[in-house]
N, C-alpha and C positions, 0 to 999 in steps of 0.2 A: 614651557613657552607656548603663546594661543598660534595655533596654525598661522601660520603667516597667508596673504594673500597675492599671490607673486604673478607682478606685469612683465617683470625682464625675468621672464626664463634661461635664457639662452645669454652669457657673459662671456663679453672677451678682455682677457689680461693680457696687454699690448707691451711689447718690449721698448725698450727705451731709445729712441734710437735721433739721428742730426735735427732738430727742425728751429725756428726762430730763437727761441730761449736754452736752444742747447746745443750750439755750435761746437764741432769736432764729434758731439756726441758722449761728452763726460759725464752726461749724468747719466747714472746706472742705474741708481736705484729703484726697484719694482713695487706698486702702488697695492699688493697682495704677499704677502707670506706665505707659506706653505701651509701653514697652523690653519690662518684666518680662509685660505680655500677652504679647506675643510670644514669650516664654520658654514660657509654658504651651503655646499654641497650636501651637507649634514638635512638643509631644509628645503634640500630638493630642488636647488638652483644646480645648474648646468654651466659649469663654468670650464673654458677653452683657456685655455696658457697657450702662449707663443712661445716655444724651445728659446730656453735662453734667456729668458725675462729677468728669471732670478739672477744671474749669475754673475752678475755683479758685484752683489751684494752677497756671493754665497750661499747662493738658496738655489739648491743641482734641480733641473727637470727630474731627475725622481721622487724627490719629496713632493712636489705639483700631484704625479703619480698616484702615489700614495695615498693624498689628499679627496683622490676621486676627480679630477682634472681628467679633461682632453687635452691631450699637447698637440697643435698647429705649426703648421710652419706661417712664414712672413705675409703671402698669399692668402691663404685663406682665412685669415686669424677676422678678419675685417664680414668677410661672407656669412651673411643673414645672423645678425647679432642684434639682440633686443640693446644691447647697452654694451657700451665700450668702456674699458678703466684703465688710467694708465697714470702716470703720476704728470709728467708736462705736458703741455700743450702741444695735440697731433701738427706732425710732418705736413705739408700745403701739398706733399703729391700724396696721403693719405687718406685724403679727406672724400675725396670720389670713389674708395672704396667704400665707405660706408652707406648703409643700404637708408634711402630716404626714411624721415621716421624716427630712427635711432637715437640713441640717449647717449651722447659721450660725459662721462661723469672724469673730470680731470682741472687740474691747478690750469686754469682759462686765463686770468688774467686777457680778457675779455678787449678792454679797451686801448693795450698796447698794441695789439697786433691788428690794426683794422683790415688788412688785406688778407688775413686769417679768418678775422670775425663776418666778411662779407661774403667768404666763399663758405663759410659755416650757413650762412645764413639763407646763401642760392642755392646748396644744396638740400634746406630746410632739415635740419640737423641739430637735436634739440641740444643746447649746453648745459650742465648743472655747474657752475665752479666753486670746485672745494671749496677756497681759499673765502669765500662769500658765504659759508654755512655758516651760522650762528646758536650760540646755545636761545634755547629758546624753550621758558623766561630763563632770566639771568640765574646763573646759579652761585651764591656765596653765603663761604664755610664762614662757622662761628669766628676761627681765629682772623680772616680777612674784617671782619666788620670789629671785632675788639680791636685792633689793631687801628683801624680807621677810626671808633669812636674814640679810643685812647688821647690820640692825637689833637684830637677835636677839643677834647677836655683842655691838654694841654696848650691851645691858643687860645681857647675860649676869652680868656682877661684882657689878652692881645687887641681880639679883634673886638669885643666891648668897648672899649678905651680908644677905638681906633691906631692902632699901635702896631698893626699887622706888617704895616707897608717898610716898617724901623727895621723887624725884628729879622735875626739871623737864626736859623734855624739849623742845628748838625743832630746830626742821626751818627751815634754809635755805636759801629756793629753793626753787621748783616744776617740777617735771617727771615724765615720766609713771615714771621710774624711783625716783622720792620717793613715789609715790601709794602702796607695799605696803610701806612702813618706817611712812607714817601708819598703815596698818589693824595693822600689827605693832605699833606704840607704844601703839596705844589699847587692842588687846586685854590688853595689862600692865598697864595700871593704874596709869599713872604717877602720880604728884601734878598736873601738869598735861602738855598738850600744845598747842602752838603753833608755829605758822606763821609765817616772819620773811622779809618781803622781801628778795632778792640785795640792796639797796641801801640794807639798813642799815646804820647805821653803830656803832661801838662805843659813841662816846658814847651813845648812844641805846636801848642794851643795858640794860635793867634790872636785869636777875640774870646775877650768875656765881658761881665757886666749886667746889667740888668736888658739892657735890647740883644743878649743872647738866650737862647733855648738850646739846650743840649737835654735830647730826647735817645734814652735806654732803654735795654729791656734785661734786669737781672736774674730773670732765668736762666738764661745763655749769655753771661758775661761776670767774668772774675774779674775785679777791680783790683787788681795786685799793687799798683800801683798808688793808690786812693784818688785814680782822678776824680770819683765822684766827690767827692769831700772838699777836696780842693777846688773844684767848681762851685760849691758851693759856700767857701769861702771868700770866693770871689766876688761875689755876688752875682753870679749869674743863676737862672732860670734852670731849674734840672726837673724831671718828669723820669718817674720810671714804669716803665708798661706790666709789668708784672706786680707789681705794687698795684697800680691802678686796677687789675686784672682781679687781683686778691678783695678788694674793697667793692668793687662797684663790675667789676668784668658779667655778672650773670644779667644781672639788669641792666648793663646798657645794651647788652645783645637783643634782651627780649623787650626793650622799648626800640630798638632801631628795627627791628622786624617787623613791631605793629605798624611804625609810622612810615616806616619805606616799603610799599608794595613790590616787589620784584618789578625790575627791567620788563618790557616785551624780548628784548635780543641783549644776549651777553656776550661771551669772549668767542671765539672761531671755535668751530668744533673739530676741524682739523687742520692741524696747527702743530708745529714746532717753535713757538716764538720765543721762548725764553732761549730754547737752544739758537735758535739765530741769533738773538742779543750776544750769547756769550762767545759764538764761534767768530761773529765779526769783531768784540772786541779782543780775543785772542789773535787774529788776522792782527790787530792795529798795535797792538803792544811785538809784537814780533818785526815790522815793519820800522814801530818806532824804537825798536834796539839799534836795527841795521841805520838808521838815518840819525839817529844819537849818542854811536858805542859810549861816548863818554858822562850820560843821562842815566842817575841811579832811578830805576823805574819805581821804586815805593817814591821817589821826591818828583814823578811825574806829573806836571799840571795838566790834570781828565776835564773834561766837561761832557755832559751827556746832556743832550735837548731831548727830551722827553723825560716821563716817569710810567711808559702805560708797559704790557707784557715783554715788546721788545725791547725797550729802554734798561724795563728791572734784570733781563738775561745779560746786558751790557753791562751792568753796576755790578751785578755777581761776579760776573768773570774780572774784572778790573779790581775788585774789592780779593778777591782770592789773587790776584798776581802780586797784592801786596802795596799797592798803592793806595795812600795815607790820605789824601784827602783830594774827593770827587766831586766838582759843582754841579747840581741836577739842574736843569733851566726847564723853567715852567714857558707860559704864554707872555707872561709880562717881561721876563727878560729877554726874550728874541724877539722883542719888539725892536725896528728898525732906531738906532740912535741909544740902545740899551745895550744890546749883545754883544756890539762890539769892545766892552768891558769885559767883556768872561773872553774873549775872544782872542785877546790881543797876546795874552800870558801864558796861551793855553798850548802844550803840547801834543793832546792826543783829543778831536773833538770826535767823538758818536753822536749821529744824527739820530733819535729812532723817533723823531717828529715827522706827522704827515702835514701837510697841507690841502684844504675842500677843495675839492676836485675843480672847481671854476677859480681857485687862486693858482694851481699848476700851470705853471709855463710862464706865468707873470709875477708871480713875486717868490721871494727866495730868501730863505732862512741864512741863510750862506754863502753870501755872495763871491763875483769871480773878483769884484774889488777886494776883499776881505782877504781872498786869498793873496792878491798881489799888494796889497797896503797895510793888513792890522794882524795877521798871523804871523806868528814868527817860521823863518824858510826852516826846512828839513821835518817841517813838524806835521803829524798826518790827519789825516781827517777820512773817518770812515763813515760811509752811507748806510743804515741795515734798512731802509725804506724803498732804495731805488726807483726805478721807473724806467720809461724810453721816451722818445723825442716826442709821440703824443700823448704822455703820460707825465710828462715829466716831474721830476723828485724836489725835495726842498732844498740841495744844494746845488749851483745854479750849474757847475762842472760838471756834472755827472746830465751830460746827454740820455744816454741808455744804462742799462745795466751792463757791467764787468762781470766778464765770464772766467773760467778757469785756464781759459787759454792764454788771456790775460788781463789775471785778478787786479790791478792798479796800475795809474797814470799819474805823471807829475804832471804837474798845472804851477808856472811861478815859482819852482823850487818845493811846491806843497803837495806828498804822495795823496793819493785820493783813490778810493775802492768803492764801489758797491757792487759790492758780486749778485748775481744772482743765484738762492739758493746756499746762503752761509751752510749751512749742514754738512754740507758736502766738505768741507774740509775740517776732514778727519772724525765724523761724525754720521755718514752714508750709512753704514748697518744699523743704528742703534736708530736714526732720526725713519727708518724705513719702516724696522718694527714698530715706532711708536706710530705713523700714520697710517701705517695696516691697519694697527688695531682700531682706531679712531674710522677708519672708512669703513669697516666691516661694520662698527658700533651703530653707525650713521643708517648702513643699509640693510641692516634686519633686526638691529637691539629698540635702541630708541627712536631714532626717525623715520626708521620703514621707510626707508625709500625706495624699498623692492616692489611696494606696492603700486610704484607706480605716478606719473605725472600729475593724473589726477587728482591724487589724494596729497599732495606735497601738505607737510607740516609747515609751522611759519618760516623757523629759521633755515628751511630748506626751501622754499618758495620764491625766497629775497634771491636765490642764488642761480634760479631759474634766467639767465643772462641770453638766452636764445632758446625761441620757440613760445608755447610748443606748437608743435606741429601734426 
């Protein structure tokens, strides 16, 4: 590795402790490993631990030790530190310990907390927030863009013929090579799009014909049953990705790469989002047992508004509990006077649709009508997008974010969650190593961010939310 050229010498790893987004203090989890100290330290950063950081998550002040760490107590941890890390957003009586100048690098979430963000900014207190890094250009593997042209292929006649707006769209089988034919299908505009268990069966197939498409991939899928056969004596529309993959898969890769330049900015770079898709809709199927005992959950009616990272973690985990068929809503279906068709039959709705930022707080994907008029009661609706009162989310119920103190509210007979921080249930250790390793990556692999304010790369520059100073 080229010597690094290192502006934050001196790091402090902050323990987790009460502040706006972490009420009682639940959240444990420590924004360094014991491993990834060692990483820094190794190139000659000086990094200070606060007793106790780890321990949450099972990572003892020894291994810190070990690592080449200073351990701190509460007091001093803050005293003459080029840069702070911590994983939430600092404590409002913590913020005056940090010495002017300073680089607090942490999940900011900037514009919810403006009485946070003001005394950040009196105290001239540089921000970087994670959750605003971006890869930077886009990075995408072969199998995402086969999967995306695939798809393409597959409506191509569709959308020729003008015939897109007709057609019904089901994806069979989940896998990660289905996951960029979903974000392909939805950006067209189908009449619907849905999710069908490997393990449905024909009977149980509600629509065929020629305005249906049933979209496979038989590399990962036994047809035991012959629904492919059967669909296509139906007459309906079948496409198989692995078929397509074998014929034409090498060249549409290497023509989609001449003619699409990479992104400037792609997916967060540090990020749990599939895991938050899947831990909220595990939250919402457990919810929706207790408020349905009598609801076989494979015959539960899903709907998911979105199809982007946190969407497709929702579709995972609801497609793995065995639930047979999932409506994905694109932009044309939650359009006002539309949505409430997917809405009204739906048992279990995931939001992991955002809203630009000048539509928050005024229009709503989800309304509190919807809740009291066209959802059917006992039936749940989970947030994985959240927000707070000046941030507000795309479902009009959810004021602020639901904490662990308490994860859900009834509205109208309709339970309603958006926690902040899905990971956290039941997923704290595993979601910590993975954004260790991603913040370590961030600050000496690829973005150098050790190097400093000045030299910010793009997709760390964007994230630059306060200062500098």
């Amino acid at each position: 590795m080229k010597k690094l050229s290192i502006a934050f010498k001196n790091i402090a790893l902050v323990k987790e402790i009460e502040s706006p987004e972490n009420p009682g203090g639940l959240e444990k989890r420590v924004a360094l490993t014991p491993d990834d100290v060692g990483r820094l330290t190794a190139v000659g950063i000086n990094v200070f631990v606060e007793y106790g950081a780890g321990l949450g998550v099972d990572f003892e002040d020894k291994e810190y030790l070990k690592n080449g760490s200073v351990m701190q107590k509460a007091d001093d941890i803050y005293i003459d530190k080029d840069m702070i890390i911590k994983f939430k957003g600092p404590s409002l009586q913590s913020i005056s310990k940090m010495k002017k100048g300073c680089t607090l690098f942490c999940m900011a979430h900037f514009h919810s907390f403006p009485e946070r963000a003001k005394m950040l900014e009196d105290n001239q207190i540089n921000v970087i927030a994670m959750e605003e890094i971006l890869e930077s250009p886009k990075l995408e593997t072969d199998e995402q863009i086969l999967s995306r042209t695939g798809m393409a292929q597959a409506l191509k006649c569709f959308i020729d013929d003008g015939a897109i707006g007709d057609l019904k769209v089901f994806i069979i089988g989940r896998n990660e090579r289905l996951a960029g034919s979903i974000r392909r299908a939805g950006n067209r505009n189908p009449y619907s799009l849905r999710l069908l268990h490997r393990d449905i069966k024909f009977e149980e197939v509600k629509e065929t014909g020629s305005e249906t498409l049933y979209f496979y991939d038989s590399k990962n899928y036994n047809d035991l049953d012959r629904l492919i056969k059967k669909l296509e004596q139906s007459n309906s529309n079948v496409f198989d990705l692995y078929q397509f993959e074998i014929e034409s898969g090498q060249g549409a890769i290497a023509d989609y790469r001449k003619s699409h330049a990479p992104l400037e900015f792609g997916l967060r770079r540090i990020q749990c989002l599939h895991e938050t898709g899947q831990a909220g809709a595990r939250y919402g199927v457990e919810l929706l047992k207790e408020n349905k005992p009598e609801l076989d959950i494979c015959e539960a009616k899903v709907v998911v508004l979105g199809y982007g990272n946190v969407a497709q973690g929702a579709i995972h985990e609801v497609y793995d509990q065995g639930c047979k068929n999932v409506s994905i809503l694109g932009r044309t279906h939650t359009l006002k006077g539309k949505i409430e068709y997917w809405l009204k039959d739906a048992d279990l709705i995931i939001n992991g649709a955002e809203l630009e930022q000048k539509l928050r707080g005024k229009s709503y994907l989800i309304s509190n009508d919807h809740l009291k008029n066209v959802i059917r009661k006992r039936s749940v609706v989970i947030d994985l997008v959240g927000g707070s009162e000046s941030n507000r989310s795309a479902v009009e119920a959810v004021l602020s974010c639901t904490f662990l103190t308490n994860p859900h509210f009834i509205k109208d007979d309709i339970t309603v969650s958006a926690l902040w921080g899905w990971p956290m249930l039941g997923m704290m250790r595993e979601s910590a190593i993975k954004y260790s390793s991603q913040i370590t990556d961030v600050l000496i692999i690829k973005e150098k961010l050790i190097e400093g304010i000045g030299t910010l790369k793009p997709g760390v520059k964007r994230a630059l939310v306060c200062g500098p100073f």
